[in-house]
C-alpha positions in Angstrom: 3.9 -27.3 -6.2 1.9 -26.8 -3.0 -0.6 -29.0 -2.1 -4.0 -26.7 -2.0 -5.3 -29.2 0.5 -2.7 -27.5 2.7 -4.6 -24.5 3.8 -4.4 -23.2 7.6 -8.3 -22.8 8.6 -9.4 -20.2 11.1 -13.2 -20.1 12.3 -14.7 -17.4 13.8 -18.4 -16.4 14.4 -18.6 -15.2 10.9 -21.7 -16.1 8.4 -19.3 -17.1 5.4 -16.3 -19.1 4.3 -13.6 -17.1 2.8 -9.9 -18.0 0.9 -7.1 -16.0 1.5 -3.4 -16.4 -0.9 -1.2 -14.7 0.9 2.9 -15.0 1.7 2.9 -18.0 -0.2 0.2 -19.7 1.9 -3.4 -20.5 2.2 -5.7 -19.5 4.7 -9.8 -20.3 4.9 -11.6 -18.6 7.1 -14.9 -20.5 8.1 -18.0 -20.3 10.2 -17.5 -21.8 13.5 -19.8 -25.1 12.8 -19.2 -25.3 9.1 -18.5 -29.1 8.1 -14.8 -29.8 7.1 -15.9 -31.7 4.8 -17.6 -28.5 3.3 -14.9 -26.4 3.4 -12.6 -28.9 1.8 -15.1 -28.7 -1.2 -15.2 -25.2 -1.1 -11.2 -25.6 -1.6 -10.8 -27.9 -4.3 -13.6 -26.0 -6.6 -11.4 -22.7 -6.1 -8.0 -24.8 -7.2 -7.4 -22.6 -10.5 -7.9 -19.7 -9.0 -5.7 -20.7 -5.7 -2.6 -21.7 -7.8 -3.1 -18.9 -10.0 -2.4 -17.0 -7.1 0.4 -19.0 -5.5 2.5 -19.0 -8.7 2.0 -15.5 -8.5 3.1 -15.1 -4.6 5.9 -16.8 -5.3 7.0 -14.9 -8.1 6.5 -11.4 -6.3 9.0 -12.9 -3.6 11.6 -14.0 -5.8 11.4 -10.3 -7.3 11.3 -9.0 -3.7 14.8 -11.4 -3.1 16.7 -9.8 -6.0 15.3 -6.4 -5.6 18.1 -3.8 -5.6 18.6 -0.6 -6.6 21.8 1.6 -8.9 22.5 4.5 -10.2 20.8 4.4 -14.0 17.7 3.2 -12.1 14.4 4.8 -12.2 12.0 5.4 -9.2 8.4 6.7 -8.9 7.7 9.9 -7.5 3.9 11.0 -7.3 3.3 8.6 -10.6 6.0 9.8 -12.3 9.6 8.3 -13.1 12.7 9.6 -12.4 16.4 8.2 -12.7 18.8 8.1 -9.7 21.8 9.7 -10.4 25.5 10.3 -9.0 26.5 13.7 -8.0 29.6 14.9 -6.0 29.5 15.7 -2.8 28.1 13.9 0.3 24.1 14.8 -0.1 21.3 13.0 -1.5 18.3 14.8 -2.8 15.7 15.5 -5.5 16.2 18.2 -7.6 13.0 17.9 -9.4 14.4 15.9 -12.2 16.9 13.4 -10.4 17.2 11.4 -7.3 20.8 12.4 -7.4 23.0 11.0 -4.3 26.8 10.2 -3.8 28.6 8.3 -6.2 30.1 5.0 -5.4 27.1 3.9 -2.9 26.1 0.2 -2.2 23.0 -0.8 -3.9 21.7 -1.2 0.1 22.7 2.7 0.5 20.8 4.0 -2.5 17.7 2.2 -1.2 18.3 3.6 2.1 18.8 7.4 0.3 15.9 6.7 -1.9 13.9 6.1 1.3 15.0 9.1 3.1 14.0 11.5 0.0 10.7 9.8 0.0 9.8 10.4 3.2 11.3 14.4 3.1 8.8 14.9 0.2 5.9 13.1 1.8 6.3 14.7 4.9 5.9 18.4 3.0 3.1 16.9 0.0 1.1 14.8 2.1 0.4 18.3 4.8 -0.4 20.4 2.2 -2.9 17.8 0.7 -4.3 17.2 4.4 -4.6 21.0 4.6 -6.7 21.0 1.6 -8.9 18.8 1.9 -9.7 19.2 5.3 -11.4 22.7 4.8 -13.0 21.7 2.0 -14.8 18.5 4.2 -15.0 20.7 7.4 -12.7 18.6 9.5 -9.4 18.8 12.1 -7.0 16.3 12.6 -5.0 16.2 15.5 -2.2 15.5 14.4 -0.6 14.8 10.8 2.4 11.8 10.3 4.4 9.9 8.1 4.8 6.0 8.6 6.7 2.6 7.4 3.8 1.4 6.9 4.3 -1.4 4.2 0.4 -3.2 3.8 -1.7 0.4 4.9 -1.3 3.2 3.2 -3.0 5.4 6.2 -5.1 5.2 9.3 -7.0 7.6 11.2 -6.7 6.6 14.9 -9.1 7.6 18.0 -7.2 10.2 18.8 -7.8 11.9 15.7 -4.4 11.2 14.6 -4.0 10.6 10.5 -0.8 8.6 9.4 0.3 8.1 5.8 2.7 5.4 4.5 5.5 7.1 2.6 4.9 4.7 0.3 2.3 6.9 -0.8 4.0 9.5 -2.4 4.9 6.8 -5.1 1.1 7.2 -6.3 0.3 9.7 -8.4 -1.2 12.6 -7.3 -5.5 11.6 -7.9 -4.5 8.5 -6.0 -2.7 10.7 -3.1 -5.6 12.5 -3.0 -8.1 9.7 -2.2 -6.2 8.7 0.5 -6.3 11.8 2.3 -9.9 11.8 1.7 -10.3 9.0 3.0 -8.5 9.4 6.1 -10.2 12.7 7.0 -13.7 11.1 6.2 -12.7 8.7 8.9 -12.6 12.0 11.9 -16.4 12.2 10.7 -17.6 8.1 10.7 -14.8 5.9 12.3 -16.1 3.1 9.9 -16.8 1.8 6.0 -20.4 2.4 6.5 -22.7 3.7 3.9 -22.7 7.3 5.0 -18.8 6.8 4.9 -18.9 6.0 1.8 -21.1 8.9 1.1 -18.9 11.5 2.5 -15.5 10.2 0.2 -17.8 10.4 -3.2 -19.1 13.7 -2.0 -15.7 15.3 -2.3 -14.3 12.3 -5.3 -16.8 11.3 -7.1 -14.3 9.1 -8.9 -13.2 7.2 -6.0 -13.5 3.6 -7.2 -11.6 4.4 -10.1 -8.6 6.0 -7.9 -8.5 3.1 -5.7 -8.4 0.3 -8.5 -5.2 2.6 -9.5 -4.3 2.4 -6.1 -4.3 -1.4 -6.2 -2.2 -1.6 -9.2 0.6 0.3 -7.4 0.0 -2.2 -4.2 0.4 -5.2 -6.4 3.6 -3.6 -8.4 5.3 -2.7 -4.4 4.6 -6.9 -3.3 7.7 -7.4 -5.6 10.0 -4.7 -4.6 11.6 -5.1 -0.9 12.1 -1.4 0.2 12.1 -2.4 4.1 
């Protein structure tokens, strides 16, 4: 069992002290001229809650570890589950009800296939979703693209540019949507301000509620390795 008192601390000119569980670790991030002594406090009263969360990091990387992927296997498409399946021939596609491939690939293969097919569709969905919503908010990106992205789902840059995490198409199709809203409120306030804010629930008033579903698919992905 890890010792919580092994944390790595980072300080920074910020007001509050702050616990972070991440890759089996802990990291406290602390105001500049806040007392060690203080922060090992704040520490030991979060120790349930920080080996909660390490039993559970280290669970979602022994998942990650054995990850693989056969035929018989199911995979999420837009929310929805779909088998992968053998078919003759030397293609790998989705036919609407099958991620059908070659037969006799390596579990590596199929997860390579899978990965390919995700990105096909995303590439097509996440445009048409981007041209949608983008005349209904009065916006222009510059440019529209699909990432590896494993820990954001998109970005808007200063260029105008929106990329999308393949990933994404894994969500269903409300969650999909937030995203793109999200991004294209971001060509209007380059923040998370209020009026930010404002401009997602103006177009989904249901927001929170897409991004808590949002979060359940991020927690399910930190035990599957599709890198």
């Amino acid at each position: 069992m890890k010792n919580i008192c092994d944390y790595r601390l980072t300080r920074s000119k910020r007001k509050t002290a702050v616990i972070y569980v991440r890759d089996g670790g802990v990291e406290v991030r602390a105001p500049l001229h806040m007392a060690k002594r203080d922060i090992d406090r704040l520490v030991a009263s979060k120790e349930k809650w920080i080996t909660d969360r390490l039993a559970r990091s280290r669970e979602a990387a022994e998942r990650r570890r054995t990850f693989a992927l056969g035929y018989g296997d199911t995979v999420t498409l837009r929310g929805a589950e779909y088998a992968i399946t053998a078919k003759s021939g030397t293609r790998a596609g989705f036919d609407g009800e099958t991620f059908y491939m070659p037969p006799d690939l390596p579990p590596e293969q199929i997860k390579a296939a899978c990965v390919r097919i995700y990105r096909q569709i995303a590439r097509i969905h996440l445009a048409e979703r981007v041209r949608f919503y983008a005349e209904r908010m009065g916006v222009t990106p510059a440019a529209v693209r699909i990432s590896g992205a494993a820990k954001r789902w998109g970005s808007c840059s200063a260029g105008r540019t929106i990329s999308f995490s393949w990933r994404l198409i894994m969500s269903g199709d409300d969650e999909i949507d937030y995203v793109v809203a999200h991004e294209l409120a971001h060509l209007t306030e380059m923040n998370h301000s209020a009026r930010f804010w404002a401009i997602v629930e103006g177009v989904l008033p249901d927001f929170r509620q897409r991004r808590a579903r949002l979060r359940e698919l991020q927690q399910r992905l930190s035990g599957e390795d599709w890198d």
